[in-house]
C-alpha positions as CSV (number, residue, x, y, z in Angstrom):
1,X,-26.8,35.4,1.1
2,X,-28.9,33.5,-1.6
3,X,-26.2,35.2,-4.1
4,X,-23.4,34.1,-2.6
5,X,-24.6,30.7,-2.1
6,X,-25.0,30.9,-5.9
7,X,-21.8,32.5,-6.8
8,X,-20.0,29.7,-4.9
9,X,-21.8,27.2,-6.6
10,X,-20.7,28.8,-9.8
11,X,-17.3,28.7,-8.7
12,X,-17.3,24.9,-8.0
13,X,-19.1,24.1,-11.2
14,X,-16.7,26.0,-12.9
15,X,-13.4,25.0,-11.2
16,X,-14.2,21.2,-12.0
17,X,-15.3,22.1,-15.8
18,X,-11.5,23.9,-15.7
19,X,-9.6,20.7,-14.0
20,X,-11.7,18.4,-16.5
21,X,-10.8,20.1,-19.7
22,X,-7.3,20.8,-18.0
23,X,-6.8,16.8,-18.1
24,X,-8.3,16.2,-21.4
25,X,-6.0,18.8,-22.8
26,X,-2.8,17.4,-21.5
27,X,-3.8,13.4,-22.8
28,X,-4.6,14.6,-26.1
29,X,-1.1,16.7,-26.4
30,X,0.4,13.8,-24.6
31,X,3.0,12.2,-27.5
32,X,2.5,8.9,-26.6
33,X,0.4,6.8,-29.0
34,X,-3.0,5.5,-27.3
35,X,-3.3,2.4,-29.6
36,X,0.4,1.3,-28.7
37,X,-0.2,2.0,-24.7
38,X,-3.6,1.0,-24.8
39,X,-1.8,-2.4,-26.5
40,X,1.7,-2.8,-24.5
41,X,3.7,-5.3,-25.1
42,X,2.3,-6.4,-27.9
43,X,1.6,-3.5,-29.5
44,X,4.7,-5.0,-32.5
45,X,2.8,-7.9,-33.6
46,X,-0.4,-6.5,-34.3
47,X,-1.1,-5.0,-37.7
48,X,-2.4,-1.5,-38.8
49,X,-5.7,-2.9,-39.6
50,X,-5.7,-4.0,-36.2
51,X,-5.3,-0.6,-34.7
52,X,-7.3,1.1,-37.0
53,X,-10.1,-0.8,-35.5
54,X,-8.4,-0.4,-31.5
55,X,-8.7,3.4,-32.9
56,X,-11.8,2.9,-34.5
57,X,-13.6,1.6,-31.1
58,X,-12.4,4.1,-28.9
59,X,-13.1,7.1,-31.1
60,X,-9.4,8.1,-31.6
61,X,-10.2,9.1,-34.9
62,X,-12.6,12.1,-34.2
63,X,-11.0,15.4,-33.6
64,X,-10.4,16.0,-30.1
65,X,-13.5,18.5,-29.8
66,X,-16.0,16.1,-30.7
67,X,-14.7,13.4,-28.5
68,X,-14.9,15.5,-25.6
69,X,-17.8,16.9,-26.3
70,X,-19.2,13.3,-26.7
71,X,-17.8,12.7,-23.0
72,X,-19.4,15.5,-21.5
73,X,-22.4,14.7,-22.9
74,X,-22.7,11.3,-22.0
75,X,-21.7,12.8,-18.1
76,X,-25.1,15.0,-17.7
77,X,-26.8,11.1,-18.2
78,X,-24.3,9.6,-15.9
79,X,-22.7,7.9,-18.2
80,X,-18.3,8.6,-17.2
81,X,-17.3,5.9,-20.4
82,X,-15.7,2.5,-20.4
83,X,-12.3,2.6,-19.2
84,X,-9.9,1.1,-21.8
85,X,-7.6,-0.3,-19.6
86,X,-10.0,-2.0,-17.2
87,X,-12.7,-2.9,-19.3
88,X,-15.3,-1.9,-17.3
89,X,-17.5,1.3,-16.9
90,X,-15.5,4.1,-15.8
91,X,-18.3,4.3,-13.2
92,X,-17.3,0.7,-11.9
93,X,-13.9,1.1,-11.5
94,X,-14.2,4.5,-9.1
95,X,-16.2,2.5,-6.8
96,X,-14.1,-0.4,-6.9
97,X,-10.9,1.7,-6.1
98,X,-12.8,4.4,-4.0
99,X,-13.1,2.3,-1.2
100,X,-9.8,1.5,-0.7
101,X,-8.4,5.0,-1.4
102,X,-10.8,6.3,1.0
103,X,-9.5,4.1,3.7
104,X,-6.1,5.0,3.6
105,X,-6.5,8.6,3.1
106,X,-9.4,9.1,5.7
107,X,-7.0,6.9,8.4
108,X,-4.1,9.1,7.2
109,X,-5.8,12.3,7.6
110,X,-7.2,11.5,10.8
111,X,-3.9,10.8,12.4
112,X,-1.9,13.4,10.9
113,X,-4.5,16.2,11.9
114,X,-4.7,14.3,15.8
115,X,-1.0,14.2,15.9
116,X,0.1,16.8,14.4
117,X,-1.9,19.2,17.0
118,X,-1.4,17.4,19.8
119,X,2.0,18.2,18.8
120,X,2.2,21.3,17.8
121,X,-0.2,22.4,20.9
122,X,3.1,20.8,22.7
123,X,5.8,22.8,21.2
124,X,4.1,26.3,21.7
125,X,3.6,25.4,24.9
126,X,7.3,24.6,25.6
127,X,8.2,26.9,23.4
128,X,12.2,27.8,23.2
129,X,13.1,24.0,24.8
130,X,14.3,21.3,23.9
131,X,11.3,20.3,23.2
132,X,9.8,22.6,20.8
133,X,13.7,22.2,19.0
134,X,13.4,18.1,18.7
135,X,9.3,18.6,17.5
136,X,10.5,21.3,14.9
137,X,13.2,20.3,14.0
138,X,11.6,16.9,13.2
139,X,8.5,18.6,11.5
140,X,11.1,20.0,9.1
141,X,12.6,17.3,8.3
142,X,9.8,15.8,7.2
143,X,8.2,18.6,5.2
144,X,11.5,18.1,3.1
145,X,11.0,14.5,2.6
146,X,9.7,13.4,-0.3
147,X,6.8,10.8,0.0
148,X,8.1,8.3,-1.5
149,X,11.5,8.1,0.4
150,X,9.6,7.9,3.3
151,X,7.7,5.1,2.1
152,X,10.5,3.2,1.0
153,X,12.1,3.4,4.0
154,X,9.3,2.0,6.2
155,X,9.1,-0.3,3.8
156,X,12.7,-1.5,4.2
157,X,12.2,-0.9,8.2
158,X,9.4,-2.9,9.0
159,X,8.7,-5.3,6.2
160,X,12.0,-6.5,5.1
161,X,14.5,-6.3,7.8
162,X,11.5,-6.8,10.7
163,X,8.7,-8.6,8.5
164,X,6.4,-7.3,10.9
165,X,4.3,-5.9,8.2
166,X,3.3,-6.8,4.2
167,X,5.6,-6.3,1.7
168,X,2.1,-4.8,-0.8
169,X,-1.4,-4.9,-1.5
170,X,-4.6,-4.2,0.4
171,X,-5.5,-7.8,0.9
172,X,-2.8,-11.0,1.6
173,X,-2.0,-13.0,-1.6
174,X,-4.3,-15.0,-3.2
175,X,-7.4,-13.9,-1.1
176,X,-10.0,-12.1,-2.7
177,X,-10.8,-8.5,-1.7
178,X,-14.2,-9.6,-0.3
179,X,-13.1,-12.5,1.3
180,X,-10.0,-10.5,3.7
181,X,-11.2,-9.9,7.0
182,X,-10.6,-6.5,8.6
183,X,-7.7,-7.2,10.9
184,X,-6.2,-7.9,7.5
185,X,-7.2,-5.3,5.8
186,X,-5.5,-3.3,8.4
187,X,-2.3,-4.9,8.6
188,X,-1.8,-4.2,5.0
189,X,-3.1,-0.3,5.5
190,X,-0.9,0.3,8.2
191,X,2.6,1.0,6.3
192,X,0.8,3.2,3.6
193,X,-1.4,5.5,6.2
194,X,1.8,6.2,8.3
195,X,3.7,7.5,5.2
196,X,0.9,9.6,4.5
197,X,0.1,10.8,8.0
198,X,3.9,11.1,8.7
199,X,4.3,13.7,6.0
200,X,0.8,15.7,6.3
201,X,1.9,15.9,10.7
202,X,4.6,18.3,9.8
203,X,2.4,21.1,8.2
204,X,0.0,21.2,10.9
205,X,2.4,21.0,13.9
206,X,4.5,23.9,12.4
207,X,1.4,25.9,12.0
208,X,-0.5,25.1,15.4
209,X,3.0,25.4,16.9
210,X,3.0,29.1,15.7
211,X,-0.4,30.1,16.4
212,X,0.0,28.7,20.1
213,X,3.0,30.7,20.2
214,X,0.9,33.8,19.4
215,X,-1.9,33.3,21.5
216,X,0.6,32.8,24.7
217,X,2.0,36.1,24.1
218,X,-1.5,37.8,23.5
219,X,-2.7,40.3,26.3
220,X,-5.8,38.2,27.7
221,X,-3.5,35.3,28.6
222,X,-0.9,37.7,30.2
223,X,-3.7,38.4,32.0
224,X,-5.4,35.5,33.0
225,X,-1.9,34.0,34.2
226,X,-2.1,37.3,36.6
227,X,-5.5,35.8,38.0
228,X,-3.2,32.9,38.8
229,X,-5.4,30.6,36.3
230,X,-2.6,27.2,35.8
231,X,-1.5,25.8,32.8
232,X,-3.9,23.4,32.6
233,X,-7.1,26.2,32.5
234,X,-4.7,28.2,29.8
235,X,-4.5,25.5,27.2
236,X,-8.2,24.0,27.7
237,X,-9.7,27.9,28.0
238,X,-7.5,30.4,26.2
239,X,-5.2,28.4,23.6
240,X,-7.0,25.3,22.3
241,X,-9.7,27.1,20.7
242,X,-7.8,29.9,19.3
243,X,-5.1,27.6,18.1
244,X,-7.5,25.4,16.5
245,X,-9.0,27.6,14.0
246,X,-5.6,27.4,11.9
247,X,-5.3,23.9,12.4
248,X,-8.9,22.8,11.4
249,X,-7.9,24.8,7.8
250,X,-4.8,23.6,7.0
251,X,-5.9,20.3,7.6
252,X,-9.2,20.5,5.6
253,X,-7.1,22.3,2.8
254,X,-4.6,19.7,2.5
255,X,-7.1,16.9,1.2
256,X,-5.7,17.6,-2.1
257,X,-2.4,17.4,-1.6
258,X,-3.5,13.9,0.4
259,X,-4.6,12.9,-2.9
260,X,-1.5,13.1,-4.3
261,X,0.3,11.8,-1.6
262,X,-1.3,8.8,-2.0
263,X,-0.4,8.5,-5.9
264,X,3.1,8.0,-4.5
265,X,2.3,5.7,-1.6
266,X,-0.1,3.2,-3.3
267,X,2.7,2.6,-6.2
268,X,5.1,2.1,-3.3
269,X,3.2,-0.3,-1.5
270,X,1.5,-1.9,-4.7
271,X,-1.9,-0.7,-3.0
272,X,-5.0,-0.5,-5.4
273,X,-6.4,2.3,-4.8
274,X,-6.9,5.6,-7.0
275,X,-3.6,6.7,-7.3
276,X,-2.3,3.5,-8.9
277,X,-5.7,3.9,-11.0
278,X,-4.2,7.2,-11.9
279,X,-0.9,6.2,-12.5
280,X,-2.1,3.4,-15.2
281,X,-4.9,6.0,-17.1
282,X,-2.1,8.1,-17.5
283,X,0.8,5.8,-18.7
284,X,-1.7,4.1,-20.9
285,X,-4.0,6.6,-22.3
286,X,-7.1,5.9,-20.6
287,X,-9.1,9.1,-20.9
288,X,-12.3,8.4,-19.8
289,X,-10.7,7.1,-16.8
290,X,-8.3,9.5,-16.3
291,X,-11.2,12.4,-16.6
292,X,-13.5,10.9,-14.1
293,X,-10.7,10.1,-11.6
294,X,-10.1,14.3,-12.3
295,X,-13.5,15.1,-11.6
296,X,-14.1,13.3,-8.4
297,X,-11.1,14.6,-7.0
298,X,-12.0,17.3,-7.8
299,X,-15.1,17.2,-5.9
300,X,-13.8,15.9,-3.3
301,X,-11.0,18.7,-2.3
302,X,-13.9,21.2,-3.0
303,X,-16.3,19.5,-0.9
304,X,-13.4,19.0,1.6
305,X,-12.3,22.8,1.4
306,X,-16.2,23.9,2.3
307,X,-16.4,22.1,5.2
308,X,-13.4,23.0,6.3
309,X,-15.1,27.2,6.2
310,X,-17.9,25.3,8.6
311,X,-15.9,23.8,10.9
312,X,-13.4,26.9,10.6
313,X,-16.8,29.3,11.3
314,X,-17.9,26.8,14.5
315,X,-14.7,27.3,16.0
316,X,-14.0,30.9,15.0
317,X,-17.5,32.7,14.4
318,X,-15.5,36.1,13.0
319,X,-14.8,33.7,10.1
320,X,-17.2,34.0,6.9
321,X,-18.6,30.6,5.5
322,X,-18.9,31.2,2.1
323,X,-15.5,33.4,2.4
């Protein structure tokens, strides 16, 4: 046990070394000029003295080796860099943007997991109606979707033809974040968590619909209905459990596809978050931003995927852990 533990540790530690140096690989082969991104607009009127010293400050200069070797250094003292864009520790900007990104996708992921079995629990038991066709059919539809098409068209839907919700932003304009109270904070997280929890319902209907389908046909319940047990003591003591164990994975194993999700959704709804954190490292070169935005994710789908083998083990015991 002890060497598995250890083995899966290894794993983790190296899958986030791989996604880091991944990231840092694809900026520094990116063609775009760091000075002139980093600069913008104005990157025309300013002289090559001027960005020798831009280059100078952010260690453009060094081979690419040495400057991440610098980084990763400066990581093992918990030190993530200065993000260039920003102007503030890289640290400093995570938290900032982690709360809000956190928000969204925890409410997103809530409902769609809720929904989506509630759903799916729904169709396999109607399985073959009209019912199950409308649910599936709709599940597919939005599995083909694209998130940002569904965004936009919520967007249209409820905040420019009904107004009923904001046009953007996590907080209303010209408030500070800590000064918005929570029933605004939700009315502005409302139209970005159902995009996300729209699209992320489909998966786990479609699947939980499936395995419901399976357990209905299985022996025990032939067997049980035989005993004259009703619906009712079917669903709560034959199917919910067994349909579950499915369900509980997908939904644990779609954290990172959340994630990116929500790049698309916060630039839709202007929400500031860490996918329009993202978006701006990457457009503007901002590598130490950009690499510790990579490693936390990172984390977090990893951390996310092993709890999901917990959960997956309490419902199921014949599943391993550290499988």
């Amino acid at each position: 046990m002890l060497g598995r533990v250890l083995l899966r540790a290894l794993r983790v530690v190296s899958l986030v070394v791989a996604v880091v140096v991944g990231s840092f690989w694809l900026m520094s082969a990116s063609p775009v000029d760091p000075v002139q991104a980093y600069v913008g607009a104005d990157a025309a009127s300013i002289g090559s003295e001027q960005r020798e010293q831009i280059a100078e400050r952010w260690g453009l200069n060094d081979p690419p080796l040495e400057r991440f070797a610098a980084w990763a250094g400066n990581v093992f003292t918990g030190d993530l860099g200065q993000s260039q864009i920003y102007g503030e520790p890289v640290v400093v900007v995570l938290a900032d943007r982690a709360a809000a990104s956190l928000a969204l996708m925890t409410t997103a992921w809530v409902l769609s997991g809720v929904f989506g079995f509630a759903m799916g629990l729904l169709a396999g038991m109607r399985a073959g109606t009209w019912v199950d066709r409308a649910l599936s059919w709709w599940a597919y539809l939005l599995a083909s979707a694209p998130t940002f098409w569904v965004g936009l068209l919520l967007l249209y839907v409820f905040s420019v033809a009904l107004g009923w919700t904001p046009v953007g932003g996590a907080v209303p304009t010209g408030t500070l974040p800590g000064e918005a109270s929570l029933l605004e904070r939700v009315h502005h997280l409302l139209l970005p968590a159902a995009t996300l929890s729209l699209i992320g319902v489909a998966p786990v209907l479609l699947h939980t619909r499936q395995a419901v389908v399976e357990v209905m046909a299985s022996d025990y319940v032939a067997f049980a209905r035989s005993q004259g047990e009703q619906p009712f003591g079917l669903v709560l003591h034959r199917v919910l459990r067994n349909a579950a164990a499915p369900a509980v994975v997908l939904q644990f194993a779609s954290i990172g596809e959340l994630f990116g999700g929500s790049l698309l959704a916060e630039q839709v709804f202007t929400y500031p978050g860490l996918g329009e954190a993202t978006t701006q490292a990457a457009l503007r070169q901002d590598v130490p931003l950009l690499l510790g935005i990579a490693m936390v994710t990172a984390l977090i789908v990893l951390t996310g995927n092993a709890f999901g083998r917990v959960v997956h083990h309490a419902v199921d015991p014949r599943a391993s852990v550290l499988a």
